[in-house]
N, C-alpha and C positions, 0 to 999 in steps of 0.2 A: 408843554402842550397847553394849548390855550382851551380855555372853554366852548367848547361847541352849541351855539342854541336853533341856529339855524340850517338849511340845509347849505346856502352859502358859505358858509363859517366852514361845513365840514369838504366842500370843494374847494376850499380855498388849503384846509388843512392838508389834505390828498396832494395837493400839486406839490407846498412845502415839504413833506416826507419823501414824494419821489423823487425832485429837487436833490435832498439832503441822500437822498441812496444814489443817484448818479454819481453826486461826488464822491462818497462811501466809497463807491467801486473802481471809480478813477482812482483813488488813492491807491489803492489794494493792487491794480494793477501795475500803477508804477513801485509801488514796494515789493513785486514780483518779480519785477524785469530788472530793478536792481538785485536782488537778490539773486538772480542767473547769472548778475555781470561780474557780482564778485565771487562767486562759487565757481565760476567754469572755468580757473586754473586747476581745480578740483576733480572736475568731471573731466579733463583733458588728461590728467591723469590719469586717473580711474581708467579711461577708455584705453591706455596705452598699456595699463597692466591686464585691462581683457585679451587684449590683443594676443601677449605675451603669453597669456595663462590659458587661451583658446583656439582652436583652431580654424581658420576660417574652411566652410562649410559651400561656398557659393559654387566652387569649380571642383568636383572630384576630379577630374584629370590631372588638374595641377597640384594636387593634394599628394593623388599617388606619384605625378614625379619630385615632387619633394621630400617624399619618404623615400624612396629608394636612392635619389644624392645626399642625403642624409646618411641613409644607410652607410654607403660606399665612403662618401668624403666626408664627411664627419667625422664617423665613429672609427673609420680603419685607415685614415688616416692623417687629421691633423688631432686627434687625441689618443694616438697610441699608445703615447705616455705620459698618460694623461689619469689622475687618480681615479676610485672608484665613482665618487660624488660628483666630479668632474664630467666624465663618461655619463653619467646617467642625467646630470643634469642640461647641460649647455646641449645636448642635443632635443631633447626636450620643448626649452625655450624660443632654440635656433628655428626650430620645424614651426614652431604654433606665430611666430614672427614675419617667415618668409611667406607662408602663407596671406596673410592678410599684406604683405607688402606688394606681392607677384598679383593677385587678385586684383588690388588698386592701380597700380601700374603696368600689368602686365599685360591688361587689355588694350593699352595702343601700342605698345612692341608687336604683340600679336597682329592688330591691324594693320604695320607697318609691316609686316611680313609677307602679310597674304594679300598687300596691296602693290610689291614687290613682286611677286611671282604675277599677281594678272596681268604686271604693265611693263614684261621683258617683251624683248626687241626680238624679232622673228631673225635677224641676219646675224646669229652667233654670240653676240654681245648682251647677253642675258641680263648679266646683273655687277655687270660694270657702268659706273656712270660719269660721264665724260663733264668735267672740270674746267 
């Protein structure tokens, strides 16, 4: 820091200091955005054991039909024989999984569906489509 005697001197100082914090922050910024580039095999994971460990919340509909094929095909019948830890867990995971995948995906199956029913053919041929 240089001496100051004039009011010049201390305008001159001012520009130099906010000069030297622009870059400050430029720096800071780019060592933040590396820092997201190398962490987010990280958070990519992370987001996949939420996934796993949560249930998505967005569609109750499709929530309670998940539990109930669950229910049924699941538990009574592809782990029938299936240990206790088994049974308690893999259904578990299965449910908090399909959810968040049926949620992401599910919404243009869905709109595929009901844009199937607006657009059948009045003369019998419903929902056949000619090739």
């Amino acid at each position: 820091m240089n001496k100051i005697r004039t009011y010049q001197d201390l305008l001159e100082e001012k520009q130099q200091l906010e000069a030297e914090l622009v870059n400050k922050l430029e720096l800071i910024r780019k060592d933040v955005a590396e820092l997201k580039e190398e962490w987010r095999p990280v958070t990519n994971l992370l987001s996949g054991l939420g996934k796993i460990t949560s249930k998505g919340k967005s569609n109750p509909l499709l929530s309670i039909g998940i539990d109930i094929i669950e229910g049924v095909l699941v538990k009574n019948i592809l782990l029938t024989r299936g240990g206790w830890i088994t049974r308690l867990v893999v259904p578990f995971l299965a449910k908090n999984f399909s959810t968040h995948i049926l949620n992401k995906e599910g919404t243009s199956f869905f709109r595929q569906l009901i844009d199937r029913f607006r657009n059948h053919k009045s003369n019998g041929q419903h929902f056949i489509e000619n090739k």
